[in-house]
C-alpha positions as CSV (number, residue, x, y, z in Angstrom):
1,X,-17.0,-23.9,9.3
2,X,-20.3,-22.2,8.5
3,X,-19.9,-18.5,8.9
4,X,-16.4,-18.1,9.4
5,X,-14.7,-15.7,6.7
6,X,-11.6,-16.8,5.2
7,X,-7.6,-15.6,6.7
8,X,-7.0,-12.2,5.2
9,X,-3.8,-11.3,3.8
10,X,-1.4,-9.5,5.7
11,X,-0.9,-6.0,5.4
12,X,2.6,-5.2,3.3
13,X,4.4,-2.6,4.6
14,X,7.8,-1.0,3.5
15,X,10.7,-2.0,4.7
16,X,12.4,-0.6,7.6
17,X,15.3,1.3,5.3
18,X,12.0,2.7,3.2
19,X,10.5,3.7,6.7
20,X,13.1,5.4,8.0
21,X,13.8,7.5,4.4
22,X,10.2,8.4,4.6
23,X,9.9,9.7,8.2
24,X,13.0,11.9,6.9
25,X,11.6,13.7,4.0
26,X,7.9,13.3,5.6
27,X,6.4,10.9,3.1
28,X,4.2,8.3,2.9
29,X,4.4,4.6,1.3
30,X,1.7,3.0,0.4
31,X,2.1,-0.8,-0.6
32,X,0.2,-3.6,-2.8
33,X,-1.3,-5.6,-0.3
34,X,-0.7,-9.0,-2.9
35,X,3.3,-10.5,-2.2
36,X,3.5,-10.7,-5.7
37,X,3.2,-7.0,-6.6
38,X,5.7,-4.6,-6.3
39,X,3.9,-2.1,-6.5
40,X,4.6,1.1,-4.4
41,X,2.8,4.4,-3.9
42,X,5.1,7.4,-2.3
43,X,3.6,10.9,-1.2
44,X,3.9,13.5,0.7
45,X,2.4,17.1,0.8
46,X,-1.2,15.6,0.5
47,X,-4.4,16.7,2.1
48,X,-6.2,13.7,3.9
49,X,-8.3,13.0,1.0
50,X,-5.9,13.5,-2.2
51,X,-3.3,11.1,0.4
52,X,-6.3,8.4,0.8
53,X,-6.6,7.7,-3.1
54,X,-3.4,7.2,-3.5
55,X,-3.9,4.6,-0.4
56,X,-6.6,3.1,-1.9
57,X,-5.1,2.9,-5.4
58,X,-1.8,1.3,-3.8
59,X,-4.2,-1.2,-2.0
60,X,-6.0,-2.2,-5.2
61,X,-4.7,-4.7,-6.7
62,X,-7.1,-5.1,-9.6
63,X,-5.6,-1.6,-11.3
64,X,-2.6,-2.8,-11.5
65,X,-2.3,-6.7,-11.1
66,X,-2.1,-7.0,-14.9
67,X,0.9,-5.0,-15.8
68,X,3.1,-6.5,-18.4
């Protein structure tokens, strides 16, 4: 169909023990958005700015998609 954008992925989001952990201690988890990728980025402290590069890093797959 002309026009029509391709399904996104989901968003991942931490699992509900990781949730839970983090609304204890006040963090944060940030997530790869790729099922394949494990990776994980955990804050807490931040200012809205410092806390959104970690979200964007966390999001982008690209940085760390090659990791031996």
């Amino acid at each position: 169909m002309a026009g029509h954008l391709p399904p996104s992925r989901p968003i991942r989001k931490p699992g509900v023990l990781r949730r839970t952990l983090d609304a204890i201690g006040g963090y944060t988890t940030y997530c790869c958005s790729d099922p394949s990728c494990d990776v994980q980025v955990r804050v807490r402290g931040m200012e809205p700015g410092e806390q959104r590069y970690y979200q964007e890093l966390a999001a982008d797959h690209a940085r760390h998609g090659n990791r031996a």
